[in-house]
N, C-alpha and C positions, 0 to 999 in steps of 0.2 A: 848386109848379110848377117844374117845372127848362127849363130851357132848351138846346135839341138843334143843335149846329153840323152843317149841312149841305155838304158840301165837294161841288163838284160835278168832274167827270171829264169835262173837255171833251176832245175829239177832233181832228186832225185829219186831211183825204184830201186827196190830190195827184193832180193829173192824171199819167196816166203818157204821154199826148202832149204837154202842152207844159208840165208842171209846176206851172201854177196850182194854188192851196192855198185848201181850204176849211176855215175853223175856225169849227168847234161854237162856241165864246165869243163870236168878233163878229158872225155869221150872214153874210148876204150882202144889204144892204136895198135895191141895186140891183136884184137879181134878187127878192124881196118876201119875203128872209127873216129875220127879225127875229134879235137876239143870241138864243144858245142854241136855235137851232132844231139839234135833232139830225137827224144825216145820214139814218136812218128816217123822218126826216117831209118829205124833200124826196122830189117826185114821181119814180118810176123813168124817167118820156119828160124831165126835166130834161138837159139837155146843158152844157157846159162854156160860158159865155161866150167865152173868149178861141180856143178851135179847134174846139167846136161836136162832142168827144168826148162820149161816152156817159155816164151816171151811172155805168158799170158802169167803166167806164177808169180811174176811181178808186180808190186804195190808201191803205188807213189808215197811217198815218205810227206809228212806233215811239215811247211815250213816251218 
């Protein structure tokens, strides 16, 4: 049996209204999203907390 290292590829999106930053890694558990919630599993009527911008106003950030 061998043992398989799994690296994971978190993410992150920034609002492009008031810049708040979402990362894949620590989730969001204010808003009820646990670490590693990927940005595909947060609902599309989800809004920005801090200016209440669109899911869609977000821009994935450059590795």
């Amino acid at each position: 049996m061998s043992v398989v290292a799994v690296e994971h590829s978190w993410r992150q999106y920034c609002c492009i209204t008031c810049g708040l930053i979402y990362d894949e890694a620590k989730g969001w558990p204010d808003e009820g999203f646990a670490p590693g919630t990927r940005w595909e599993q947060i609902p599309d009527d989800w809004s920005c907390p801090d200016c209440s911008a669109s899911k869609s106003d977000f821009q994935l950030m450059a590795a």
